[in-house]
Every structure is written in C-alpha cells, then in structure tokens.
C-alpha positions as CSV (number, residue, x, y, z in Angstrom):
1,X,0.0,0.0,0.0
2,X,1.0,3.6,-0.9
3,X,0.8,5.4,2.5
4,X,2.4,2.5,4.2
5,X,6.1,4.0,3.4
6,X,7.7,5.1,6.2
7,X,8.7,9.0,6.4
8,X,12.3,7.7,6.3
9,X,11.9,6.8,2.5
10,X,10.6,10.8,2.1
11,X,13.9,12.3,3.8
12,X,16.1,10.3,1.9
13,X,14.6,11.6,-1.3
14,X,14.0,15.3,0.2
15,X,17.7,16.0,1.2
16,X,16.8,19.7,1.9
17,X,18.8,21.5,4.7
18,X,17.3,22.2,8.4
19,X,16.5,25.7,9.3
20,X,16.2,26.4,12.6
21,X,16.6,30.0,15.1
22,X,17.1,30.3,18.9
23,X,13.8,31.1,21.1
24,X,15.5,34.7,21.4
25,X,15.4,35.2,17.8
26,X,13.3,38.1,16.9
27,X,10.3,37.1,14.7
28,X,12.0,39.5,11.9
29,X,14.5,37.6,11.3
30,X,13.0,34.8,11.7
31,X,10.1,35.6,9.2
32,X,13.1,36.9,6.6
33,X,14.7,33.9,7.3
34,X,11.7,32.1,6.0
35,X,11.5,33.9,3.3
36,X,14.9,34.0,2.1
37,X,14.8,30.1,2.1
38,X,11.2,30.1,0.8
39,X,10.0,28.2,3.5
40,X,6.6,28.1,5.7
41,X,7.8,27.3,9.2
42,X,11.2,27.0,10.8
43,X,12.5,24.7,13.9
44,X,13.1,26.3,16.9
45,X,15.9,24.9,19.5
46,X,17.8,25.6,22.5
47,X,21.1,24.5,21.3
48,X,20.3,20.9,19.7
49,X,17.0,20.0,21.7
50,X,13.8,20.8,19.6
51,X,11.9,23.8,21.8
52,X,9.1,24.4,18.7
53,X,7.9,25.6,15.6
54,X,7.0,28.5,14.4
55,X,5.5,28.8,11.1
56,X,3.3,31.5,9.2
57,X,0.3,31.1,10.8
58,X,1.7,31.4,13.9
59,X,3.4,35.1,12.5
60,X,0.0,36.0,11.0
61,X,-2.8,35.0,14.0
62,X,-0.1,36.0,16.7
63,X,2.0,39.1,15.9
64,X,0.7,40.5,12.6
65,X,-3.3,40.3,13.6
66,X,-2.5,41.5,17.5
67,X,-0.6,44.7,16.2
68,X,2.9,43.6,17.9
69,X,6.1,44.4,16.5
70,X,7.9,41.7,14.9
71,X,11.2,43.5,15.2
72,X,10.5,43.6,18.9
73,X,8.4,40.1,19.5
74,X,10.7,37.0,20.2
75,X,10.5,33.8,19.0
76,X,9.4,32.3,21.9
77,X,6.6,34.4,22.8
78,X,4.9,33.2,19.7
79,X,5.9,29.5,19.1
80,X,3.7,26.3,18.8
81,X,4.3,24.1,21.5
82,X,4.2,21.5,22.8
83,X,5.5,20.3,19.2
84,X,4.1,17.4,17.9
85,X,6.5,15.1,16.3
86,X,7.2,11.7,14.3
87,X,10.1,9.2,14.2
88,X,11.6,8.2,10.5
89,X,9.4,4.6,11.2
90,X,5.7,6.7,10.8
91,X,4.5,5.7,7.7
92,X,3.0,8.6,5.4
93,X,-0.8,7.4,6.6
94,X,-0.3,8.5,9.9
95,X,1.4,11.5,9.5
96,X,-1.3,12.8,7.0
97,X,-4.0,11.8,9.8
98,X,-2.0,13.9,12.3
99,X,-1.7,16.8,10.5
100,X,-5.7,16.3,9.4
101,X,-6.3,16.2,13.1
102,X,-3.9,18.6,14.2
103,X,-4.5,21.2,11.3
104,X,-0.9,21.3,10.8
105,X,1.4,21.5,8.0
106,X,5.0,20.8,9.2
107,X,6.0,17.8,11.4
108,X,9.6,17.5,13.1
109,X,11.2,14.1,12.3
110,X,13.0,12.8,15.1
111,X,15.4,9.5,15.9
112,X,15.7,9.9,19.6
113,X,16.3,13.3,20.5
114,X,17.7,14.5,17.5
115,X,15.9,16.4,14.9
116,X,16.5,14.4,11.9
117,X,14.0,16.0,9.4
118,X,11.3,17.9,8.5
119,X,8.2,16.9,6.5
120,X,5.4,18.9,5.0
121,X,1.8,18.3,3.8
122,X,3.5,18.9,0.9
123,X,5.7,16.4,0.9
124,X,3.4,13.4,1.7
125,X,1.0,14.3,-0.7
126,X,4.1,14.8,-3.8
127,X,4.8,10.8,-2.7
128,X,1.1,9.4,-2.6
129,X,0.9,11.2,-6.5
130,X,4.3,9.7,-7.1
131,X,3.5,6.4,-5.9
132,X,0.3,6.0,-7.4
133,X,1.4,6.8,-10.8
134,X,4.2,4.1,-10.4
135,X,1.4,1.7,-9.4
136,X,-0.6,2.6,-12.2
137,X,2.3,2.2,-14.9
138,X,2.9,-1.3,-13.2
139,X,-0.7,-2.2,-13.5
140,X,-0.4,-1.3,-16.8
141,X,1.9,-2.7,-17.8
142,X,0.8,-6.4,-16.2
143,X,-2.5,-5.8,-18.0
144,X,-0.9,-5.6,-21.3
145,X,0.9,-8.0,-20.5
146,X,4.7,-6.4,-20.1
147,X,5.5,-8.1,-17.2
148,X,8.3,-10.7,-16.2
149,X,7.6,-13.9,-14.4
C-alpha cells in the first residue's frame, strides 16, 4: 500500500537543509529567514533540543493580527508548542492523519532526540501522487501483459 512507506523513505529523497533559530530570535529575522529560504515554518531549539515551531500562521494569527512588532516580538513568545513530532518509522498514513487532526502542516522528524528531518503536507501528498502513478504504470503494464515472471 502507498501510505504504508515510512517517512524515512521521504527524507532520503528530500535531502533539503534544516533551518532552525534560537527562542530569542526576533520574529524579523525569523520571518526573513523564512522567506529567504522560501519556506513556511522554521524549527526552533535551545542548542540541539527541539523547543518548537514557528511557522506563518503562527506570525500571521499571533503578531501580525494583534498589532505587535515583529522587530521587537521573540521567537518564543509566539511559538507552537508542545511540538508534535514523528520518528523516521511513521509511515506517510499517519502522519497525513496527524496533520488532518492537528490542522498542521509541518512535522519535526526525530530519531531519539535529534531532529533528523522535516516533513510537510506537501511532501506526503508529492509521494502518494508519485507512488500512485508508479502503481498505475505497473498495472499497466501487467495488463498488457509487459511483465516478467
């Protein structure tokens, strides 16, 4: 089954960097950081342990909507938490139902403590189209007949 690959498979495809910013960060930089790197929410840690998230919505709904200063608002003041989180072994079916559930679009992927990844709605819903259209060619292909014992 399609949603049965682990989120492991997806971060050894995705190979992007991690971004991440200290809870003291100002929500400037942290917005132009986001921006510079085009992405929609950023990892927040004390040193290596994972602290939160803070994406767009929370800049939007939390600082931009409540007339606060984003030059002067920290990171922290702002942040999703507690963060919810996956290990490499979810497979994309679960992570898609927390995120449904959650009405999130970024999940932290960690082995252990360590942050190992990052994986979006995005991303799980690129590799269910990618997988079913590899399933499709294959069942085409054994329908016509192109297919090896």
């Amino acid at each position: 089954m399609i949603a049965t690959a682990t989120i492991d498979s997806i971060l050894k495809q995705k190979n992007s960097p991690l971004w991440s910013v200290s809870p003291d960060t100002t929500v400037f930089e942290t917005i132009q950081l986001m921006a510079d790197k085009n992405i929609g929410a950023v990892l927040v840690k004390a040193g290596e342990k994972l602290v939160g998230i803070m994406s767009e919505r929370d800049y939007t709904r939390k600082v931009a909507i409540k007339g606060k200063s984003s030059k002067e608002t920290r990171v922290k003041e702002i942040i999703s938490t507690p963060v919810l989180t996956v290990t490499p072994n979810h497979t994309v079916e679960e992570c898609m139902r927390l995120m449904t559930e959650n009405r999130i679009r970024h999940l932290p992927v960690l082995d252990g403590e360590k942050v190992v990844g990052v994986v979006s709605i995005g991303d799980l819903v690129n590799w269910v189209i990618s997988a079913q259209s590899v399933a499709i060619k294959q069942m085409e292909n054994y329908i016509a007949g192109n297919y090896y014992c």
